[in-house]
C-alpha positions as CSV (number, residue, x, y, z in Angstrom):
1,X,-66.9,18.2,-0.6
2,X,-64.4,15.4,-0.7
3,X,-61.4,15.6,2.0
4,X,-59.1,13.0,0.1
5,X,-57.4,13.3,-3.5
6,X,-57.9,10.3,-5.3
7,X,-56.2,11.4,-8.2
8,X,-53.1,11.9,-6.1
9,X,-52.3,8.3,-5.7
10,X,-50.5,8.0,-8.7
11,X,-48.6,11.4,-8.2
12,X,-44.7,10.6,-8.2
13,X,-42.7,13.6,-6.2
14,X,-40.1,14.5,-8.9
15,X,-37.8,15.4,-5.7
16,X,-37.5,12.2,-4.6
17,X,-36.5,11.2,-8.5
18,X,-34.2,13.5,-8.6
19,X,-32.6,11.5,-5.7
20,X,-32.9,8.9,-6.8
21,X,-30.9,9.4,-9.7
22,X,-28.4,10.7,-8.0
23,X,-28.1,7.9,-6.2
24,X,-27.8,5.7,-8.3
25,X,-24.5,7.9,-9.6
26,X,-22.9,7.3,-6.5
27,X,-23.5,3.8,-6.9
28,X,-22.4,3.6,-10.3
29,X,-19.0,5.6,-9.2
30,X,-18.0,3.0,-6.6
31,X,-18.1,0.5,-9.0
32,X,-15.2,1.9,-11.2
33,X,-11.9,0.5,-10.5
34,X,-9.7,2.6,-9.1
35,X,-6.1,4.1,-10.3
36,X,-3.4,1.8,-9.5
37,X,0.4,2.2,-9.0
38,X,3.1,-0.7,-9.7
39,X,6.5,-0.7,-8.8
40,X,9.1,-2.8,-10.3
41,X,11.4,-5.4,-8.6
42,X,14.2,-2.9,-9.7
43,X,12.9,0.2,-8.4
44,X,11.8,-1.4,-5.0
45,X,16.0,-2.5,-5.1
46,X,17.2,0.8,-5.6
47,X,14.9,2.0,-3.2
48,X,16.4,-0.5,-0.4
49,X,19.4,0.4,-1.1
50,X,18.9,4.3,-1.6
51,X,17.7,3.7,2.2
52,X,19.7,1.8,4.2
53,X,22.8,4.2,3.0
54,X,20.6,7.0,4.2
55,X,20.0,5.7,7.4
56,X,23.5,4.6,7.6
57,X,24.5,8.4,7.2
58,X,21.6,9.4,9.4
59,X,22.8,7.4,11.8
60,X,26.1,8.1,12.1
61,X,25.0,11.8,12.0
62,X,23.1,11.8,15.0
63,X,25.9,9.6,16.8
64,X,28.4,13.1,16.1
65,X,25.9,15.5,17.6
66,X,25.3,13.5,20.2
67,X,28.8,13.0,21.1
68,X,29.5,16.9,20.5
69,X,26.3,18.3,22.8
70,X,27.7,15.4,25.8
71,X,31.3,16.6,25.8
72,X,30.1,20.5,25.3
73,X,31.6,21.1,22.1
74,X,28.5,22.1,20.1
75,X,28.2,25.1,18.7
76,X,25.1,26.5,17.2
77,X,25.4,28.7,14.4
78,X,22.6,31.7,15.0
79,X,23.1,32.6,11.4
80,X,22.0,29.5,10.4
81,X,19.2,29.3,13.1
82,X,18.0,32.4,12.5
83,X,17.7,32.0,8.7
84,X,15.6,29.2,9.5
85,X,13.1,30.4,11.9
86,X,12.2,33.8,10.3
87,X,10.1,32.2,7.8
88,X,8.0,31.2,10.8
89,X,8.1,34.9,12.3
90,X,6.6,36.7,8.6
């Protein structure tokens, strides 16, 4: 009685092929270039300027509520609040 294989050498696990393969998908994946996005000279201008008179109003937003809460004459309006918080509550 023989206790090793010999003809099992040569044997290939078709697992580990299977892996193999897969790998070397990844692999091949990482290689693809990837979506890019470009934006123009113009667009990133309007963009600029879109902000900064945003942040102007912003600004100057936040500069009345602040003003209004230190002297006391805020007034919150609970319709308002409560319109916006019972989407929270369902």
């Amino acid at each position: 009685m023989k206790i090793n294989e010999n003809q099992r050498i040569g044997a290939v696990n078709p697992y580990k092929k299977a892996g193999d393969a897969n790998l070397a998908q990844a692999a091949g994946k990482k290689n693809k270039p990837k979506d890019q996005v470009e934006i123009s000279a113009e667009a990133k201008e309007l963009l600029g300027a879109l902000g900064t008179a945003r942040t102007e109003e912003k600004t100057q937003r936040i500069e009345e509520l602040k003003s209004s809460v230190a002297t006391g004459t805020y007034q919150v309006d609970a319709g308002k609040l409560a319109e916006k918080i019972l989407p929270y509550l369902k």
